[in-house]
C-alpha positions as CSV (number, residue, x, y, z in Angstrom):
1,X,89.6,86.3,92.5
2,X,85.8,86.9,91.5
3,X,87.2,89.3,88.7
4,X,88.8,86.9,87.1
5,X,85.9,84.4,87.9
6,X,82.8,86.8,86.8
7,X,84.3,89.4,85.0
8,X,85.8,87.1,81.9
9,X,82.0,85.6,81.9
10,X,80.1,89.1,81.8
11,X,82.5,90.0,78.8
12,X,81.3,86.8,76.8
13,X,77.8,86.9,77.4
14,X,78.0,90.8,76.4
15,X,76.7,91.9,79.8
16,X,80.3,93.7,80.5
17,X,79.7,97.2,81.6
18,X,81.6,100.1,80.5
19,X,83.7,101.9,82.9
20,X,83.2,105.4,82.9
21,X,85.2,108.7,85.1
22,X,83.7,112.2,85.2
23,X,85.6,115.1,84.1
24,X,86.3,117.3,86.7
25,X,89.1,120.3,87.2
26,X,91.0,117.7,90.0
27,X,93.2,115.8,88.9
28,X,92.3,112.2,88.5
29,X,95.2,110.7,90.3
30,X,94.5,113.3,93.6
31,X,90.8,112.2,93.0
32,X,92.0,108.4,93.0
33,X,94.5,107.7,95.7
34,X,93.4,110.5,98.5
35,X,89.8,112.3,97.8
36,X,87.8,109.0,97.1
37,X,89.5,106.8,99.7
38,X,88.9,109.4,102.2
39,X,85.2,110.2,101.1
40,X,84.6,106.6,100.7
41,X,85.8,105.4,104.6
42,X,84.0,108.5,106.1
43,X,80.9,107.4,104.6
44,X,81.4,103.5,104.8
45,X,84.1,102.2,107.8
46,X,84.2,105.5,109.7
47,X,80.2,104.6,111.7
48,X,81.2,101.5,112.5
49,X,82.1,102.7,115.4
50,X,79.7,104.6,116.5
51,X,80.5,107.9,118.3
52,X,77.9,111.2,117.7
53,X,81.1,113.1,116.2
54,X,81.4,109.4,113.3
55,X,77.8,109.4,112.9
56,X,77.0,113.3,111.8
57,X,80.5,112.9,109.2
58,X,78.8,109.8,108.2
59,X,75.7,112.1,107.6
60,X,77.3,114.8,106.1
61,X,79.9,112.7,103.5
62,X,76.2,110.8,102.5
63,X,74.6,114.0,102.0
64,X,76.9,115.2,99.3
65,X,77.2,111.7,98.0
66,X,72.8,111.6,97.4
67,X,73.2,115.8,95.9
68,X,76.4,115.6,93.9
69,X,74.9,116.1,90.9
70,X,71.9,117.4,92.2
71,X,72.8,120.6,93.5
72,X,75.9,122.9,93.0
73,X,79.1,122.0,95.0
74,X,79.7,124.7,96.8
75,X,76.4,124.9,98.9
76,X,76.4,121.4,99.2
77,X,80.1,121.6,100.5
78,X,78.1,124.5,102.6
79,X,75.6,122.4,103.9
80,X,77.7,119.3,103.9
81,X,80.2,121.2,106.8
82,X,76.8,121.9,108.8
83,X,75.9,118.8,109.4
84,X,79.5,117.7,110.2
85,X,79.9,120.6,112.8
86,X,76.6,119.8,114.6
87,X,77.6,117.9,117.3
88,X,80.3,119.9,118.4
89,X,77.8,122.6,118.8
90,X,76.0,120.6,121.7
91,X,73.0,120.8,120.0
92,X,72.5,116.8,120.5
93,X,70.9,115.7,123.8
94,X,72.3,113.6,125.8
95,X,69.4,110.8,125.6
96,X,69.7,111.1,121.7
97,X,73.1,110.1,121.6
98,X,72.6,107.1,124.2
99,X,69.3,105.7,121.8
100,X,71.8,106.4,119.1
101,X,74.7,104.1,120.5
102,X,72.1,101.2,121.6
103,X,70.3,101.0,118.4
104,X,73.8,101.1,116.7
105,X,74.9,97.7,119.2
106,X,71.9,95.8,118.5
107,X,71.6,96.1,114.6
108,X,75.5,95.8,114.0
109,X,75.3,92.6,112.1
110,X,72.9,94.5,110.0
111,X,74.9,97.8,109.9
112,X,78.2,95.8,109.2
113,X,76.6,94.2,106.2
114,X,74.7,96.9,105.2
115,X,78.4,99.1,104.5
116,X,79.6,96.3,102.9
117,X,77.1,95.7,100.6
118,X,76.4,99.5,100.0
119,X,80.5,100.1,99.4
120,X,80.0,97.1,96.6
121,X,77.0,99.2,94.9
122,X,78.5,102.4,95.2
123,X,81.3,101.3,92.6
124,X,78.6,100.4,90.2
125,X,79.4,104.0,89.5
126,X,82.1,103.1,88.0
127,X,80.7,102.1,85.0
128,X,78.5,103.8,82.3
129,X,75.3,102.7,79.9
130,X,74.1,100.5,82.5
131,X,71.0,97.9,81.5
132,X,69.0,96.6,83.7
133,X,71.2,92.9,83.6
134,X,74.2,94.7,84.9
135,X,71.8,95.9,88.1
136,X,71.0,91.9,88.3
137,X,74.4,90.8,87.9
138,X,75.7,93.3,90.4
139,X,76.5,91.1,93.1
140,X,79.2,89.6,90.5
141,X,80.2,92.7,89.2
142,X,81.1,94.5,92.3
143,X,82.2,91.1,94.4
144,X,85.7,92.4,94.8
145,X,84.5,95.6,96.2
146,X,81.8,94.0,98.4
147,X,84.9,91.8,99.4
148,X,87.0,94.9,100.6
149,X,84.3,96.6,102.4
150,X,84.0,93.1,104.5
151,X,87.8,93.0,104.6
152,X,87.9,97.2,105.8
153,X,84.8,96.9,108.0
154,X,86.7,94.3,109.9
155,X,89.5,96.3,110.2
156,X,88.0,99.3,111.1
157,X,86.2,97.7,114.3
158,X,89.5,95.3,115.6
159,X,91.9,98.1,115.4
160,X,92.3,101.2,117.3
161,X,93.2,103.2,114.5
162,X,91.2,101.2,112.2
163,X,89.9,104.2,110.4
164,X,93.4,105.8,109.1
165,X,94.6,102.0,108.0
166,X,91.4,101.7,106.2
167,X,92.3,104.7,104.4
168,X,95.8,103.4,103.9
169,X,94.3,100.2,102.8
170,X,92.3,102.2,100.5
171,X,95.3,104.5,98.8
172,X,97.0,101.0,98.3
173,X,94.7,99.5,97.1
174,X,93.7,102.2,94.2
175,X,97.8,103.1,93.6
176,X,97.9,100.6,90.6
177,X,95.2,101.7,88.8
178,X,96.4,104.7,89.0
179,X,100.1,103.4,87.5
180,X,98.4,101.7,84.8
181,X,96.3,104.7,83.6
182,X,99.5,106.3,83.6
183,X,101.1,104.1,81.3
């Protein structure tokens, strides 16, 4: 709804940002419908619920997000698959993981919010030759995206297997963009 509320606006007052994909050797639609979904709920839906084995994936899929074009691929991929292993080499105490889940209950609101509004932001990637009214109009830019992460978050915590229909949710969701860039 807010794209065809906001985005019509932008484009008349010239503030309309250009979207913009980076070339790589994947194929776009792979990238699309099953990489960035995936990527996107490991980093955003998948600590919601907070487990040590949710939280170090969470640590490692934001680790390569900060470095991707910082450092090369494969020793961030590397370093990435560290972090993820870590907890299954028992090398978190015990009293760690308990702080961990009680600092997790009591900021939820914040945490739940915080995904959200972070999922919204990240897709300001989306775009290229960014000014700094686009970063000001953000809010308006991204609101369908902001939207979903609300929408996926609450998913993701009511459902037992929250996590894979997020993904779902996600691959759905992307499918006709990928259909019209096809066309």
């Amino acid at each position: 709804m807010s794209t065809l509320l906001f985005l019509p606006l932008l484009k008349l007052l010239n503030l309309f940002p250009k979207f913009g994909l980076s070339h790589s050797n994947i194929p776009l639609s792979f990238k699309v419908l099953v990489l960035i979904p995936l990527f996107e709920e490991i980093i955003f839906r998948l600590p919601l619920r907070f487990s040590k084995q949710n939280f170090f994936l969470f640590l490692a899929g934001f680790n390569f997000l900060i470095f991707y074009h910082t450092y090369d691929t494969r020793i961030l991929s590397i370093v990435s698959c560290i972090i993820a292993i870590i907890p299954y080499l028992k090398l978190i105490s015990e009293p760690f993981d308990i702080r961990m889940k009680l600092i997790w209950e009591k900021h939820f609101f914040l945490l739940f919010y915080g995904f959200a509004f972070g999922f919204g932001l990240i897709h300001m990637s989306n775009f290229v030759n960014l000014n700094f009214e686009h970063y000001l109009l953000f809010p308006f830019i991204v609101s369908n995206q902001i939207a979903m992460g609300l929408i996926f978050g609450y998913v993701r915590v009511t459902n037992k297997n929250g996590f894979i229909l997020c993904v779902l949710l996600h691959i759905i969701i992307n499918f006709p963009f990928i259909l019209i860039a096809h066309l």
